[in-house]
C-alpha positions in Angstrom: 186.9 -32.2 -39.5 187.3 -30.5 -42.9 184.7 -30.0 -45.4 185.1 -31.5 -48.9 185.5 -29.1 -51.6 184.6 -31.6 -54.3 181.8 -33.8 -54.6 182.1 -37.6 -56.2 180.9 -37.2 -60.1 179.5 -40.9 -59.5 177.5 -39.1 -56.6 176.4 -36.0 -59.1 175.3 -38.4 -61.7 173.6 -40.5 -59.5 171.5 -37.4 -58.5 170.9 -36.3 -61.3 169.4 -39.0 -63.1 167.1 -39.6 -60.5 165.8 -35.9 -60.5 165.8 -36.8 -64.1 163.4 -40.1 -63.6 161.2 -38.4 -60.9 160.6 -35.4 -63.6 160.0 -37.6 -66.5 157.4 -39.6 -64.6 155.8 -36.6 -63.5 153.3 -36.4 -66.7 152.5 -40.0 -66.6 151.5 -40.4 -63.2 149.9 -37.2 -63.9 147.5 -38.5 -66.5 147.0 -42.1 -64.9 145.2 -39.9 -61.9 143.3 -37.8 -63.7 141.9 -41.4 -65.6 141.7 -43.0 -62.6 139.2 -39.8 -61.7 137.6 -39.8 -64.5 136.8 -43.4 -64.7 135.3 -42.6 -60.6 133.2 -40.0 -61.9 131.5 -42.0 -65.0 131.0 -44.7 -62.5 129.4 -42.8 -59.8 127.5 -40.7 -62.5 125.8 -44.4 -64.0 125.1 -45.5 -60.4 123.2 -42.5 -59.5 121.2 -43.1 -63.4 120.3 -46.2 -61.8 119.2 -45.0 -58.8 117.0 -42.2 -60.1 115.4 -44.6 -62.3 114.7 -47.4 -59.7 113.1 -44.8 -57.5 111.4 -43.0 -60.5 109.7 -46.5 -61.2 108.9 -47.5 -57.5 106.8 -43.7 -57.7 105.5 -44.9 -61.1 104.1 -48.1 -60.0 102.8 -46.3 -56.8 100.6 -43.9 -58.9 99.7 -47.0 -61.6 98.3 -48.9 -58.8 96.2 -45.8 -56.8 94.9 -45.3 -60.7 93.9 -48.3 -60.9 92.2 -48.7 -57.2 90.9 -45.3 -58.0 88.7 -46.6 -61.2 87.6 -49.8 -59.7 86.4 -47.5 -56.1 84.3 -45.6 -59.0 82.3 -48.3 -60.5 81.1 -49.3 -56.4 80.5 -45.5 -55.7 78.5 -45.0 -59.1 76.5 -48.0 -58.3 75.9 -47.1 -54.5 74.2 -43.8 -55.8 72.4 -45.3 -58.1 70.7 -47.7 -55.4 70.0 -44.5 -53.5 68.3 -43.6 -56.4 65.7 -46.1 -56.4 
């Protein structure tokens, strides 16, 4: 079987624009990944705000409360010495 020495120009152009197309999306497609990775990294940058903040106030409340159990176990231990006292 003999080889062709030509090649269809229908065939050529046909190629050729679709190189085209493929290379000329190339920037797009480019740029709608890097937004899309962006956009993930703003996102998961927010949620982990959020979670640092909801932990930060579960330790804040923690430490309000023992404050606050602190000062009242005062008032008892203040007035238990003062019985001894007498």
């Amino acid at each position: 079987m003999a080889q062709p020495e030509t090649v269809n120009g229908a065939v050529v152009d046909s190629v050729t624009t679709t190189n085209t197309k493929v290379l000329g999306d190339a920037p797009a497609m480019a740029m709608g990944s890097l937004y899309q990775t962006i956009g993930n990294s703003v996102a998961m940058a927010a949620a982990n705000a959020v979670y640092a903040q909801q932990q930060a106030n579960v330790s804040y409340q923690a430490a309000t409360t023992q404050g606050v159990t602190t000062l009242f176990s005062t008032n008892k231990i203040v007035a238990a010495m003062r019985a001894q006292d007498t």
